[in-house]
mmCIF file of the N, C-alpha and C atoms, coordinates in Angstrom:
data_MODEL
# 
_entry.id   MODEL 
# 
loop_
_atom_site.group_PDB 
_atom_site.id 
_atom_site.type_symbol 
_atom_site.label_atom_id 
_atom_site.label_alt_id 
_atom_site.label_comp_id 
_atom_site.label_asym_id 
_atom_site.label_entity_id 
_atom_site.label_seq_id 
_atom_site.pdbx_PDB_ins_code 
_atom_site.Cartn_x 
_atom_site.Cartn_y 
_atom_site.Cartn_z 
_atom_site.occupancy 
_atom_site.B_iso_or_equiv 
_atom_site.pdbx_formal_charge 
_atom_site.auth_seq_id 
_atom_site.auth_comp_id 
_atom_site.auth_asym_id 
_atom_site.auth_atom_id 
_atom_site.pdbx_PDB_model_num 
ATOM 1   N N  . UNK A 1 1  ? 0.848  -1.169  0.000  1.00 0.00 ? 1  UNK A N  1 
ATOM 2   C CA . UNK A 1 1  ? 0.000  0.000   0.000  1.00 0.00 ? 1  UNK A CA 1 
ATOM 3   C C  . UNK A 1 1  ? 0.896  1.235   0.000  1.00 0.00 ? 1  UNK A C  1 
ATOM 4   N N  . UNK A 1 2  ? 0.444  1.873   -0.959 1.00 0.00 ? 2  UNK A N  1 
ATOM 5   C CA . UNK A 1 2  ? 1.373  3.450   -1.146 1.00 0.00 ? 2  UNK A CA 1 
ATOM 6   C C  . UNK A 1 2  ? 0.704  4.558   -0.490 1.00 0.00 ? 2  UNK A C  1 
ATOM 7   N N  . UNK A 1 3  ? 1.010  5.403   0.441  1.00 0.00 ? 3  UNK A N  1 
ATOM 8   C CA . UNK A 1 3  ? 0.795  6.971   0.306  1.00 0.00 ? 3  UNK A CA 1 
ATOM 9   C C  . UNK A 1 3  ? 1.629  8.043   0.252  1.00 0.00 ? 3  UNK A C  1 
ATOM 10  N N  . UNK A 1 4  ? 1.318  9.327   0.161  1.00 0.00 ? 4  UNK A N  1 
ATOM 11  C CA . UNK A 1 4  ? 2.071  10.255  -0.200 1.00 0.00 ? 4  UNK A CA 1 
ATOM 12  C C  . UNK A 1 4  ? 1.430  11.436  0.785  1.00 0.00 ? 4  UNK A C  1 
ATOM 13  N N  . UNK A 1 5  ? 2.463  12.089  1.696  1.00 0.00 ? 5  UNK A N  1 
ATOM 14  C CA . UNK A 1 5  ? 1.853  13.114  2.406  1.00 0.00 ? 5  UNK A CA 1 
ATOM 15  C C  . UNK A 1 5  ? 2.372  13.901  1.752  1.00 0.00 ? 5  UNK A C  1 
ATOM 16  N N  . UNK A 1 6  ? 2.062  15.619  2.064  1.00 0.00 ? 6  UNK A N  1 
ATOM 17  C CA . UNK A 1 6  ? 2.677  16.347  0.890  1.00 0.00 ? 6  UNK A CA 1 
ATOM 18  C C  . UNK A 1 6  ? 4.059  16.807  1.090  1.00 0.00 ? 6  UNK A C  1 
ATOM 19  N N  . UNK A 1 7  ? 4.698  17.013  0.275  1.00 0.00 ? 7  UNK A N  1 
ATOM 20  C CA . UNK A 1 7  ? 6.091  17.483  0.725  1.00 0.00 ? 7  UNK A CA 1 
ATOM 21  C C  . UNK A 1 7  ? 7.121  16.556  1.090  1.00 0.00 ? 7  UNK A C  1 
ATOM 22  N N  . UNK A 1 8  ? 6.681  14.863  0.799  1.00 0.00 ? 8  UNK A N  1 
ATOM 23  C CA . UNK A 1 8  ? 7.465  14.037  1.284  1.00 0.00 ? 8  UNK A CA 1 
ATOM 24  C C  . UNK A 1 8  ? 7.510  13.182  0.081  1.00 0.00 ? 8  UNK A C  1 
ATOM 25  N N  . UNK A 1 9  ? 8.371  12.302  -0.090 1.00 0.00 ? 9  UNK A N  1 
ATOM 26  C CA . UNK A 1 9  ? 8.798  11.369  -0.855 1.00 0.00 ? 9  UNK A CA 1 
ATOM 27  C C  . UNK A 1 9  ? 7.420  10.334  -0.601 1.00 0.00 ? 9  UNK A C  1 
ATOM 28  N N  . UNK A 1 10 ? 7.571  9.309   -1.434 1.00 0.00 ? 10 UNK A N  1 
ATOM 29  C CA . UNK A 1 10 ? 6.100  7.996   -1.242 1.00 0.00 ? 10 UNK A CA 1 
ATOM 30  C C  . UNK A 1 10 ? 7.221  7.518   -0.292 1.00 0.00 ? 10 UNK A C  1 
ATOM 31  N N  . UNK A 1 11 ? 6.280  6.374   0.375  1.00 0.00 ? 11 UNK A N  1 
ATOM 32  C CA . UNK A 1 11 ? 7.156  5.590   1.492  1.00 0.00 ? 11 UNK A CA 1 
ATOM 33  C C  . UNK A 1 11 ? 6.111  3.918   1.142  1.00 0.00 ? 11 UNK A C  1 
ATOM 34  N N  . UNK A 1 12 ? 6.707  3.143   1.391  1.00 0.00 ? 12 UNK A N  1 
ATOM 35  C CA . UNK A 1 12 ? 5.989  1.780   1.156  1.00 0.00 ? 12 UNK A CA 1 
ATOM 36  C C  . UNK A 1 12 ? 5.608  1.620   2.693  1.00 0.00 ? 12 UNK A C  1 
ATOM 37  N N  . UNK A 1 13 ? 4.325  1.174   3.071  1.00 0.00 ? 13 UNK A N  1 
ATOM 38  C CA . UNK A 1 13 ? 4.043  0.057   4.170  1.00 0.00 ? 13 UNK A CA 1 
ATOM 39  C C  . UNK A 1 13 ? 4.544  -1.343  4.565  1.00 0.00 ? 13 UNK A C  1 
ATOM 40  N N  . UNK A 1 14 ? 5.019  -1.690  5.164  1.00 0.00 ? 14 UNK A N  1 
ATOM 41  C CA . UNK A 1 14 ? 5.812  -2.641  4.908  1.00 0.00 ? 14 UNK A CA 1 
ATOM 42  C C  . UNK A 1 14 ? 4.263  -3.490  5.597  1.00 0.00 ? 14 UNK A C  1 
ATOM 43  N N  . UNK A 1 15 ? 4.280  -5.043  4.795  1.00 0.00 ? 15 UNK A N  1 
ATOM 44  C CA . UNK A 1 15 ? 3.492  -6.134  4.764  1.00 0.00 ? 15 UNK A CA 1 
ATOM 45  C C  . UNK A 1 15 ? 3.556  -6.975  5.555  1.00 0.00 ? 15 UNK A C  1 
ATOM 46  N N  . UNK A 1 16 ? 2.757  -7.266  6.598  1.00 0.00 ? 16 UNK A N  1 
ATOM 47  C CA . UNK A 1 16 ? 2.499  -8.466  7.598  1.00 0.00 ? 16 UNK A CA 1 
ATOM 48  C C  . UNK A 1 16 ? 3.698  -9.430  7.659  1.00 0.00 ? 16 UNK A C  1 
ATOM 49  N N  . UNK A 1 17 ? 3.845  -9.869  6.140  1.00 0.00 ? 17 UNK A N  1 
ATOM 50  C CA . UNK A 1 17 ? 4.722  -11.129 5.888  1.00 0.00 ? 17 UNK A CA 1 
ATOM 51  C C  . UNK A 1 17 ? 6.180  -10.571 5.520  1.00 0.00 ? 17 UNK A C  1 
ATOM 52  N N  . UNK A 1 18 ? 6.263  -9.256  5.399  1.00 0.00 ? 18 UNK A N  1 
ATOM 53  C CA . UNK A 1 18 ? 7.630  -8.624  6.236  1.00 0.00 ? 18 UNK A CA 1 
ATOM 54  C C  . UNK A 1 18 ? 8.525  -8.730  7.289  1.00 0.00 ? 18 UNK A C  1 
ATOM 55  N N  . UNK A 1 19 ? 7.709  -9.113  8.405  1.00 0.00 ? 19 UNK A N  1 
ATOM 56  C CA . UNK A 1 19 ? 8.062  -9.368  9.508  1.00 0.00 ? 19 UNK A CA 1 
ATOM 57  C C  . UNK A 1 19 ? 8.326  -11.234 9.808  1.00 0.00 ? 19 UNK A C  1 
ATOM 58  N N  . UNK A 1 20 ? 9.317  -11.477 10.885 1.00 0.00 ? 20 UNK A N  1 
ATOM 59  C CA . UNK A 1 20 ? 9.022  -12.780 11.222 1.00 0.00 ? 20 UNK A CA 1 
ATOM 60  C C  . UNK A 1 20 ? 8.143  -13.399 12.198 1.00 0.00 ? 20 UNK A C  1 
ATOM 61  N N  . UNK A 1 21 ? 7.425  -14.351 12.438 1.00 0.00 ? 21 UNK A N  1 
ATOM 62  C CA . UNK A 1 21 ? 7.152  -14.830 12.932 1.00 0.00 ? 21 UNK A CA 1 
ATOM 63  C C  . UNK A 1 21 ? 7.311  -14.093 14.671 1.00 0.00 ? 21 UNK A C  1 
ATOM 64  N N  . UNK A 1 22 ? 8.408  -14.116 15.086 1.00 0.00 ? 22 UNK A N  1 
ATOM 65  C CA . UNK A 1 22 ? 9.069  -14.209 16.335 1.00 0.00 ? 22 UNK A CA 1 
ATOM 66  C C  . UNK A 1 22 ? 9.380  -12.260 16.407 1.00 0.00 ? 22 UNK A C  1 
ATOM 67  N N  . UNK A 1 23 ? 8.796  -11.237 15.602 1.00 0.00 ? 23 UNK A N  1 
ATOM 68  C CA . UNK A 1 23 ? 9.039  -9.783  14.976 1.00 0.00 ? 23 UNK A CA 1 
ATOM 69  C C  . UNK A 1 23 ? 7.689  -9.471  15.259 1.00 0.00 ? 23 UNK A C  1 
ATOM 70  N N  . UNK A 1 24 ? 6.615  -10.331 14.674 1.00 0.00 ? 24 UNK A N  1 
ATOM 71  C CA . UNK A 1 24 ? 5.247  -10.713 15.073 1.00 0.00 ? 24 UNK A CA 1 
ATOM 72  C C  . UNK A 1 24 ? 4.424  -10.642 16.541 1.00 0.00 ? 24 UNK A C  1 
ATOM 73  N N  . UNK A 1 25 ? 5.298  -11.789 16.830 1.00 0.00 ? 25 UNK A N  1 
ATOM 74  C CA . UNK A 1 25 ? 4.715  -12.393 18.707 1.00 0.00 ? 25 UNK A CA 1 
ATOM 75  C C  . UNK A 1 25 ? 5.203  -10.892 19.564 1.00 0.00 ? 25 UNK A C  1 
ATOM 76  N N  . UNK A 1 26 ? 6.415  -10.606 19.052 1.00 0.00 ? 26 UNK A N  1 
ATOM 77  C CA . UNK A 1 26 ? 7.033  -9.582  20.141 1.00 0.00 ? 26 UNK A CA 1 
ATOM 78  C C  . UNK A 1 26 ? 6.220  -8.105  19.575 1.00 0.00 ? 26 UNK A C  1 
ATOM 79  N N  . UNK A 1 27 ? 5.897  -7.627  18.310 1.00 0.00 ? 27 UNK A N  1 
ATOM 80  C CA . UNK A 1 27 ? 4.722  -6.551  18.698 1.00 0.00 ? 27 UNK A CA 1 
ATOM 81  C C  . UNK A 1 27 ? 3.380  -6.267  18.616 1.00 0.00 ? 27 UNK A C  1 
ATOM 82  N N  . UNK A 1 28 ? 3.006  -7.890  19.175 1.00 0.00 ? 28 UNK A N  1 
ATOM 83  C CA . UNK A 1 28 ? 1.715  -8.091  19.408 1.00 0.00 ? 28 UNK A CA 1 
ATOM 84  C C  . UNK A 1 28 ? 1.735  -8.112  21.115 1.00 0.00 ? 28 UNK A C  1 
ATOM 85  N N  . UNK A 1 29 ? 2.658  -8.635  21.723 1.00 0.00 ? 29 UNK A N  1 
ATOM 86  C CA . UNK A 1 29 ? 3.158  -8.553  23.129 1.00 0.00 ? 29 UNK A CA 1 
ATOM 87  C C  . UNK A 1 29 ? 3.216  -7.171  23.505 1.00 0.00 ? 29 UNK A C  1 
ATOM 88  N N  . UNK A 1 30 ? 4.199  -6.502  22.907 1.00 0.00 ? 30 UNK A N  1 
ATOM 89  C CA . UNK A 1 30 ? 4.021  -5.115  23.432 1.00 0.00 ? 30 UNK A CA 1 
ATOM 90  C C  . UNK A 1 30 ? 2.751  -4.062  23.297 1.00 0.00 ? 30 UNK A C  1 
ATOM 91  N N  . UNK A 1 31 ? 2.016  -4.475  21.968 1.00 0.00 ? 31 UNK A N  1 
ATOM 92  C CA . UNK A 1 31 ? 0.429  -3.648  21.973 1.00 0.00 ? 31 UNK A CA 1 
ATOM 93  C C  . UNK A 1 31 ? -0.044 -3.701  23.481 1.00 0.00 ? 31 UNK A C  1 
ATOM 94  N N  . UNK A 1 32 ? -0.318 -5.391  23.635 1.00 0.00 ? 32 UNK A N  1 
ATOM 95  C CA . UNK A 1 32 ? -1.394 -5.667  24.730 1.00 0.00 ? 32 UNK A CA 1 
ATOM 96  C C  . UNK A 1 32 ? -0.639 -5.456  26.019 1.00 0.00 ? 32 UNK A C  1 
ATOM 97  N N  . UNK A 1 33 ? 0.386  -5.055  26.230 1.00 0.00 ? 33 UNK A N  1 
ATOM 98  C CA . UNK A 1 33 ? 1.015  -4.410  27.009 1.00 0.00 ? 33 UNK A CA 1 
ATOM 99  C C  . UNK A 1 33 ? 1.231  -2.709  27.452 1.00 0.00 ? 33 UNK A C  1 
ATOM 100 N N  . UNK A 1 34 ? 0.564  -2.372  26.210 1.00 0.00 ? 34 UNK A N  1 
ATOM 101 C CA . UNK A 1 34 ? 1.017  -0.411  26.114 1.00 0.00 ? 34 UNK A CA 1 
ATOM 102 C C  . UNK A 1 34 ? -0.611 -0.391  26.389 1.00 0.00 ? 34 UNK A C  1 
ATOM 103 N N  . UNK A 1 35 ? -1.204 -1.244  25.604 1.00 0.00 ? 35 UNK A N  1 
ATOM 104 C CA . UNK A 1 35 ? -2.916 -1.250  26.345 1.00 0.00 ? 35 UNK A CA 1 
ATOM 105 C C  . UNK A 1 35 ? -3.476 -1.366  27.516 1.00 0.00 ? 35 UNK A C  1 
ATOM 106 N N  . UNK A 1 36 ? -2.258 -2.238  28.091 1.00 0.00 ? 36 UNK A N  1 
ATOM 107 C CA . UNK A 1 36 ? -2.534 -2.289  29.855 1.00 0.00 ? 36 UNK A CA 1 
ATOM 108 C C  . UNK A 1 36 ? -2.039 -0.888  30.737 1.00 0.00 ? 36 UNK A C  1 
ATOM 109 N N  . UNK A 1 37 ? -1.454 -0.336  29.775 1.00 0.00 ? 37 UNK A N  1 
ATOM 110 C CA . UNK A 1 37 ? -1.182 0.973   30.826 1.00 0.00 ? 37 UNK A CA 1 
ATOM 111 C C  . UNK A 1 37 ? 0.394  0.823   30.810 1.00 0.00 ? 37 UNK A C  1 
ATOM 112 N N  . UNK A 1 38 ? 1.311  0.461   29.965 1.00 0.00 ? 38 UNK A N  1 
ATOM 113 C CA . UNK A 1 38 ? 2.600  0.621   30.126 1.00 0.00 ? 38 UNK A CA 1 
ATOM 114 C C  . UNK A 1 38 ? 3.387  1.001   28.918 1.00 0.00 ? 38 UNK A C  1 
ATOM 115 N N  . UNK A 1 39 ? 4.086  2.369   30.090 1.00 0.00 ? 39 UNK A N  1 
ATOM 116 C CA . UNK A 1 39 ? 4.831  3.906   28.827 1.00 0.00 ? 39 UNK A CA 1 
ATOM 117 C C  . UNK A 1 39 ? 5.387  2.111   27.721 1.00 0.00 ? 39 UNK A C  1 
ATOM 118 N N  . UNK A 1 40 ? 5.835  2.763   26.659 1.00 0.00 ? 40 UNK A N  1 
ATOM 119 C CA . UNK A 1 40 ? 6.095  2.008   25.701 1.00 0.00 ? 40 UNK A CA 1 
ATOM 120 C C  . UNK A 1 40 ? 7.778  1.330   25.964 1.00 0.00 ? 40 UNK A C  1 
ATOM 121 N N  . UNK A 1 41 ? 8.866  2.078   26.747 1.00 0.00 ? 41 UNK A N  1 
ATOM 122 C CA . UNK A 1 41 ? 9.738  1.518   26.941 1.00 0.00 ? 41 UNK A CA 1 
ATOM 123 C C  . UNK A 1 41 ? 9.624  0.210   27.917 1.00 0.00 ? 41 UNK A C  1 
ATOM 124 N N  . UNK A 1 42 ? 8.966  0.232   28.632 1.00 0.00 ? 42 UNK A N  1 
ATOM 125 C CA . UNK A 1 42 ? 8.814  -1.139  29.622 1.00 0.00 ? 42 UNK A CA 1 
ATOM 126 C C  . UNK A 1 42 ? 8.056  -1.838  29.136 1.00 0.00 ? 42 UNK A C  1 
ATOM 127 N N  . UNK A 1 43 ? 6.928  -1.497  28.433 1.00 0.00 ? 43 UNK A N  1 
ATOM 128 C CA . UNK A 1 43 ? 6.180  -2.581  27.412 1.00 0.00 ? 43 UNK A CA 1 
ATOM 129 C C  . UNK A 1 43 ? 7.308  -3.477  26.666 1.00 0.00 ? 43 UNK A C  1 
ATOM 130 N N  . UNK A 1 44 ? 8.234  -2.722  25.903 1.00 0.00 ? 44 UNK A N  1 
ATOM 131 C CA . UNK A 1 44 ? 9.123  -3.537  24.803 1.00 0.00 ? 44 UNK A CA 1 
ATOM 132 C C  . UNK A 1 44 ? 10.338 -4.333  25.864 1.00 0.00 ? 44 UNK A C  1 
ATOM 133 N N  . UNK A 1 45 ? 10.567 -3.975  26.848 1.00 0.00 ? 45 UNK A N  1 
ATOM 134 C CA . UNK A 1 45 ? 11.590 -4.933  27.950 1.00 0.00 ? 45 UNK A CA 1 
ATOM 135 C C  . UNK A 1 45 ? 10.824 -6.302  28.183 1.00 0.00 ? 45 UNK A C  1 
ATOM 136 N N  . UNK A 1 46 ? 9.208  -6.154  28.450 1.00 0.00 ? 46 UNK A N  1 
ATOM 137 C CA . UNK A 1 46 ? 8.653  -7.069  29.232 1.00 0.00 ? 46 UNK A CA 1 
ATOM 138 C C  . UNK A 1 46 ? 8.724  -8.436  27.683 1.00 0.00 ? 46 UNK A C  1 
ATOM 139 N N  . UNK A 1 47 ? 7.819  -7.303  27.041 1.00 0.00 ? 47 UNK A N  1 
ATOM 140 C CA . UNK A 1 47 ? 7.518  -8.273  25.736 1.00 0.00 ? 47 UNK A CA 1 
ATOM 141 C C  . UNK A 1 47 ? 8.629  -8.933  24.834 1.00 0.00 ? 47 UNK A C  1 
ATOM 142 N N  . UNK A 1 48 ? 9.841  -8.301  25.344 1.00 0.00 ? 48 UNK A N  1 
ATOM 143 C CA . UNK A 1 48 ? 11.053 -9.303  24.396 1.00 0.00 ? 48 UNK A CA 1 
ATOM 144 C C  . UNK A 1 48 ? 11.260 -10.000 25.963 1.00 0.00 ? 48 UNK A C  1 
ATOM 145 N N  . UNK A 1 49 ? 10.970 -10.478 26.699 1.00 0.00 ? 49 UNK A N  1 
ATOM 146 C CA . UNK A 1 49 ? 11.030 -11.610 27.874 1.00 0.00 ? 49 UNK A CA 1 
ATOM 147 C C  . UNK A 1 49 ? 10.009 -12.378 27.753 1.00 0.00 ? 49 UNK A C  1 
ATOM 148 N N  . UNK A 1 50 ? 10.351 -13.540 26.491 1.00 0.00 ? 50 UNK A N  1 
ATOM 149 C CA . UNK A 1 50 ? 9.140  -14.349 26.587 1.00 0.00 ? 50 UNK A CA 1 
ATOM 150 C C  . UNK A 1 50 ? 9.057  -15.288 27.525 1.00 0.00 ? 50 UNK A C  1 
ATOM 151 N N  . UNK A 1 51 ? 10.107 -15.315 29.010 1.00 0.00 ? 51 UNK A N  1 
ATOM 152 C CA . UNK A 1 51 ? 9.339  -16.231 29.982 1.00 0.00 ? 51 UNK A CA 1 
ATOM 153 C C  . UNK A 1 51 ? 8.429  -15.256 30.696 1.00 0.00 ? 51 UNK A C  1 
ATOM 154 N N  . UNK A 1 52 ? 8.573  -13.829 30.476 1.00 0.00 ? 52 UNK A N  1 
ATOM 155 C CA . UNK A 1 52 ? 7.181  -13.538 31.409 1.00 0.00 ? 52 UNK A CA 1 
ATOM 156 C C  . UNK A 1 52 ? 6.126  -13.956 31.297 1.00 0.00 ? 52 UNK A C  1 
ATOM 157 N N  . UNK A 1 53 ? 4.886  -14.751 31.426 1.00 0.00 ? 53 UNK A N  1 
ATOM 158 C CA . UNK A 1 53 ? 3.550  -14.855 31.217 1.00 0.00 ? 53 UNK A CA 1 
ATOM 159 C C  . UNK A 1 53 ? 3.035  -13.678 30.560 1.00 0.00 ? 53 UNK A C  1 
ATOM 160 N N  . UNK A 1 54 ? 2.692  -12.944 29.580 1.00 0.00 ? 54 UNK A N  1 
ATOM 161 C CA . UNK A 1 54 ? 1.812  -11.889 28.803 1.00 0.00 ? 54 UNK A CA 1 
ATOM 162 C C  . UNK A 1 54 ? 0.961  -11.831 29.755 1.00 0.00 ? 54 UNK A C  1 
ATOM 163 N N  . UNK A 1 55 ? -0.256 -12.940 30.370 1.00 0.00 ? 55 UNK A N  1 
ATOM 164 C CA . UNK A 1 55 ? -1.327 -12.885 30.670 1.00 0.00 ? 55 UNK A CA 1 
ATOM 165 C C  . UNK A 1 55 ? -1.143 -11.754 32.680 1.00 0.00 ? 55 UNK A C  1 
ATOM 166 N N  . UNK A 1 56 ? -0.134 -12.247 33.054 1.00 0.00 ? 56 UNK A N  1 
ATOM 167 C CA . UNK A 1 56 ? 0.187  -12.105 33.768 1.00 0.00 ? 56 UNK A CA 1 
ATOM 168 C C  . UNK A 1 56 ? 0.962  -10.698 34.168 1.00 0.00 ? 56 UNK A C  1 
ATOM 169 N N  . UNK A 1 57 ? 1.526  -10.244 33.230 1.00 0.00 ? 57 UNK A N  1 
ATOM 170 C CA . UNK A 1 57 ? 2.320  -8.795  33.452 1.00 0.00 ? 57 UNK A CA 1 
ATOM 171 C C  . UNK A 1 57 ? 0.724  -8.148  32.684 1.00 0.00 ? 57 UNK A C  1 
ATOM 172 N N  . UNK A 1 58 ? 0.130  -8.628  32.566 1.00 0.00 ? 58 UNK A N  1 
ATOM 173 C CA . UNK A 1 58 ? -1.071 -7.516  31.916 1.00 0.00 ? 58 UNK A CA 1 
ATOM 174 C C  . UNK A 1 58 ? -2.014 -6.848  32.873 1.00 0.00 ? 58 UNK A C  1 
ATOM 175 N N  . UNK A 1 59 ? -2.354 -8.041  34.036 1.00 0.00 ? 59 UNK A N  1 
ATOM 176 C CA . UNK A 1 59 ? -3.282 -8.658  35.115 1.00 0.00 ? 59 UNK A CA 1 
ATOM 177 C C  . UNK A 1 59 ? -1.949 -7.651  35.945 1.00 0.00 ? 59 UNK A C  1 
ATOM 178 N N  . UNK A 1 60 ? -1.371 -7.130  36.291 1.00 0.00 ? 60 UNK A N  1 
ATOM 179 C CA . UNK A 1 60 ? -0.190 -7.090  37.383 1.00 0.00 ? 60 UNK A CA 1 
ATOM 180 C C  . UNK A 1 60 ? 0.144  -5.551  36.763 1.00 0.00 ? 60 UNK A C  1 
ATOM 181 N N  . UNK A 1 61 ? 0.285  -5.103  35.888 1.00 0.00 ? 61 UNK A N  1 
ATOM 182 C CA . UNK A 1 61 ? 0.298  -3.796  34.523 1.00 0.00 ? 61 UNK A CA 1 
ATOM 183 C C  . UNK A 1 61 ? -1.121 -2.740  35.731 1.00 0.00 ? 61 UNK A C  1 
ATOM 184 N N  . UNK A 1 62 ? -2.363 -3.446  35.244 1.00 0.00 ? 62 UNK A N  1 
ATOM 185 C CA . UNK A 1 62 ? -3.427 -2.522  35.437 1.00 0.00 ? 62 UNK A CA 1 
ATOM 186 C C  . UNK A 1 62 ? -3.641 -2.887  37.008 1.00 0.00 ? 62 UNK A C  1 
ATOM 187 N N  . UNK A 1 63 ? -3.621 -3.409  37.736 1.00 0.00 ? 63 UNK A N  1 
ATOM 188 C CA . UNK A 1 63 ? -3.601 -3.729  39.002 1.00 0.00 ? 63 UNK A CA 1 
ATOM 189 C C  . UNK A 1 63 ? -2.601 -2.866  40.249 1.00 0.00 ? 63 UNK A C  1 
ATOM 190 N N  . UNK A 1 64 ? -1.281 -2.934  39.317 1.00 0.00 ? 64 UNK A N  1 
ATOM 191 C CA . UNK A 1 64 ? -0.358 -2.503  40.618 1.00 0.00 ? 64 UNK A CA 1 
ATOM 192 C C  . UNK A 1 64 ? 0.334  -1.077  39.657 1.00 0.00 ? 64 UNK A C  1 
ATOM 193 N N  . UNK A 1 65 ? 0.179  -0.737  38.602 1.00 0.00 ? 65 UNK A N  1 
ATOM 194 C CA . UNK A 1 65 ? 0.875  0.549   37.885 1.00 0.00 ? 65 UNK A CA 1 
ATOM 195 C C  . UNK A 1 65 ? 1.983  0.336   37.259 1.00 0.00 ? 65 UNK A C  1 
ATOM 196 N N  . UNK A 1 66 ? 2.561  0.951   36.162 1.00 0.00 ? 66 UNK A N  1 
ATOM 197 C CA . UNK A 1 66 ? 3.994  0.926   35.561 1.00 0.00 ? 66 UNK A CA 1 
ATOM 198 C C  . UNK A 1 66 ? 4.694  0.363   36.463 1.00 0.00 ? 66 UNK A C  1 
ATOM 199 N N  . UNK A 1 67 ? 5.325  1.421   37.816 1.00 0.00 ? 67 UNK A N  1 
ATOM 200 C CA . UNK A 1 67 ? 6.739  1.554   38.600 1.00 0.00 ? 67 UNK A CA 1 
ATOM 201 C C  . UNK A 1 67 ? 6.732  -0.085  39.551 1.00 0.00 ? 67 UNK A C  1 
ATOM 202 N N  . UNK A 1 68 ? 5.608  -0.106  39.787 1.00 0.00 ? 68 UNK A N  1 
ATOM 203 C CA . UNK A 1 68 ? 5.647  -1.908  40.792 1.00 0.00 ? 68 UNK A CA 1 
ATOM 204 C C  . UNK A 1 68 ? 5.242  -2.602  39.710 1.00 0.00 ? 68 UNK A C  1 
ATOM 205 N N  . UNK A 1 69 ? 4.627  -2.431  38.755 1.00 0.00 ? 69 UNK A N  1 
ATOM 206 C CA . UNK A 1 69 ? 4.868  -3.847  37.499 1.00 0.00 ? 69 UNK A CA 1 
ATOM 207 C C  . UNK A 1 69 ? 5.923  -4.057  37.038 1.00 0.00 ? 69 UNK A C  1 
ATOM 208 N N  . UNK A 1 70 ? 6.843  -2.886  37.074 1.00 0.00 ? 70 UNK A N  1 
ATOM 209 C CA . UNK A 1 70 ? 8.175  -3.106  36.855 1.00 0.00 ? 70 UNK A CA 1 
ATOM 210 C C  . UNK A 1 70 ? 9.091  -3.860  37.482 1.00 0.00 ? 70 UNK A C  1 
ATOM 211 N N  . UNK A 1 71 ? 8.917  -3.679  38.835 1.00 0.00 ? 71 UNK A N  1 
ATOM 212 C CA . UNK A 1 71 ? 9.662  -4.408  39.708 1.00 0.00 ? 71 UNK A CA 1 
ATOM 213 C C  . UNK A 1 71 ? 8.886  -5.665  40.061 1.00 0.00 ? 71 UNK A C  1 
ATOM 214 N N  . UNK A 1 72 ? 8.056  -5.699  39.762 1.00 0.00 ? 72 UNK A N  1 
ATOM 215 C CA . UNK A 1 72 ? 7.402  -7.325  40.200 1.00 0.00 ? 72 UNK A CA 1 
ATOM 216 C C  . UNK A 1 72 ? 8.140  -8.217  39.502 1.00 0.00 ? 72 UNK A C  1 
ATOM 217 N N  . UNK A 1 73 ? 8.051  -7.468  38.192 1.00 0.00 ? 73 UNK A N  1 
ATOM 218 C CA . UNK A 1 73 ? 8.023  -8.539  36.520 1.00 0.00 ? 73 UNK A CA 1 
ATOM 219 C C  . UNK A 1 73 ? 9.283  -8.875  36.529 1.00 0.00 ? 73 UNK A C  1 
ATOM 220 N N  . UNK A 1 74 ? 10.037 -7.788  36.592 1.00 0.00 ? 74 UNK A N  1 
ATOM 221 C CA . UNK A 1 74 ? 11.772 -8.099  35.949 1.00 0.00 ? 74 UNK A CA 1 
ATOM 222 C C  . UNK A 1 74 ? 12.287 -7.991  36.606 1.00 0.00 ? 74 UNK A C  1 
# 
């Protein structure tokens, strides 16, 4: 898919099947993580730690806040 804002060069979208597999899991991890309430840098720490439980730093995210989900998790 192409667009063009004005004043800028076209830029390509890069395609689902761009990414790997394992490029995939990790920013689908961090969405449902920045959705639970976490700034985006500790989202991407938690979510490239795939022994954290997802289900679990999410449940622990909206429950206890960024600064103690932080320290619970990692």
């Amino acid at each position: 898919m192409m667009f063009k804002r004005p004043d800028e060069p076209q830029q390509q979208i890069p395609d689902l099947e761009d990414f790997s597999p394992d490029d995939r899991v990790y920013g689908w991890r961090t969405r449902v993580l920045v959705f639970a309430g976490a700034p985006l840098h500790l989202a991407e720490k938690i979510a490239h730690d795939r022994s954290i439980d997802l289900h679990r730093a999410e449940r622990v995210m909206k429950a206890a806040g960024p600064e103690l989900a932080e320290r619970i998790l990692l």
